[in-house]
C-alpha positions, -999 to 999 in steps of 0.1 A, spaced: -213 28 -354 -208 8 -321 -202 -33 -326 -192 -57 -300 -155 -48 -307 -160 -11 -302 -181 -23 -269 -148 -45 -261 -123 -11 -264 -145 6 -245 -146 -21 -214 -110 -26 -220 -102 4 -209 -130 11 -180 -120 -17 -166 -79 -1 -163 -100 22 -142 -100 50 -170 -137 69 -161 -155 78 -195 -145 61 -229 -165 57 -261 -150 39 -288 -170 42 -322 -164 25 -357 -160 56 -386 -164 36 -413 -152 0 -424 -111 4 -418 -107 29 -386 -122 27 -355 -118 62 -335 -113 62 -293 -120 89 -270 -109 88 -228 -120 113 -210 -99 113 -176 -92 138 -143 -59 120 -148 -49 139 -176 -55 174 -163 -20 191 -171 -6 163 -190 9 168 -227 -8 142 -249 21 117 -255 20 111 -218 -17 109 -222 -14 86 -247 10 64 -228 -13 58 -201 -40 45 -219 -15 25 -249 -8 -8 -225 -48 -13 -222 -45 -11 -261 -21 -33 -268 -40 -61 -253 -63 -59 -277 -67 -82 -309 -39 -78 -331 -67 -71 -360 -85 -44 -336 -53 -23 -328 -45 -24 -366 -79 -4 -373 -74 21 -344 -68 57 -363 -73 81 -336 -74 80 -297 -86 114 -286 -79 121 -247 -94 149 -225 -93 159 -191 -130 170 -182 -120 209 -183 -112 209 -215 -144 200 -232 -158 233 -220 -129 254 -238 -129 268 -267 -100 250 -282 -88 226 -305 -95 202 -277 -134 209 -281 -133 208 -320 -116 175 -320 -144 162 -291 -173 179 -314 -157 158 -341 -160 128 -323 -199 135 -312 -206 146 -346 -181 130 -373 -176 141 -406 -189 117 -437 -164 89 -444 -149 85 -480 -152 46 -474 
């Protein structure tokens, strides 16, 4: 579900100049992120991570608590067949919540 904090992650970080993000709320305690950047092409995901963390922390204290996952792709991933695409399919298509 989108809300105006989800909507507030997801400018967050397109404004850091990061060039797709959707940020989603899975159900009422975790709130689930996915970048999708050139920038990452060849990059392990801590470094990944790293990148995109500062623009995170800048966040309400209350919104960072209730990030779970940050999923982050470079744009030739999404067409593999990899765990990659299952965890984007996941995030397109979530699983039911047990909240």
């Amino acid at each position: 579900m989108r809300t105006d904090e989800t909507r507030s992650i997801e400018k967050a970080l397109l404004d850091a100049g990061l060039q797709t993000v959707d940020a989603y709320r899975y159900n009422s305690a975790s709130i689930r992120i996915r970048v999708i950047d050139p920038k990452f092409e060849g990059l392990p995901p801590e470094k990944r991570d790293a990148m995109v963390e500062p623009y995170l922390d800048r966040l309400p204290a209350n919104t960072q608590a209730d990030i779970v996952s940050l999923f982050t792709f470079a744009p030739s991933e999404l067409e593999q067949t990899s765990r990659q695409s299952l965890l984007n399919r996941e995030f397109d298509d979530p699983s039911p919540s047990v909240l």
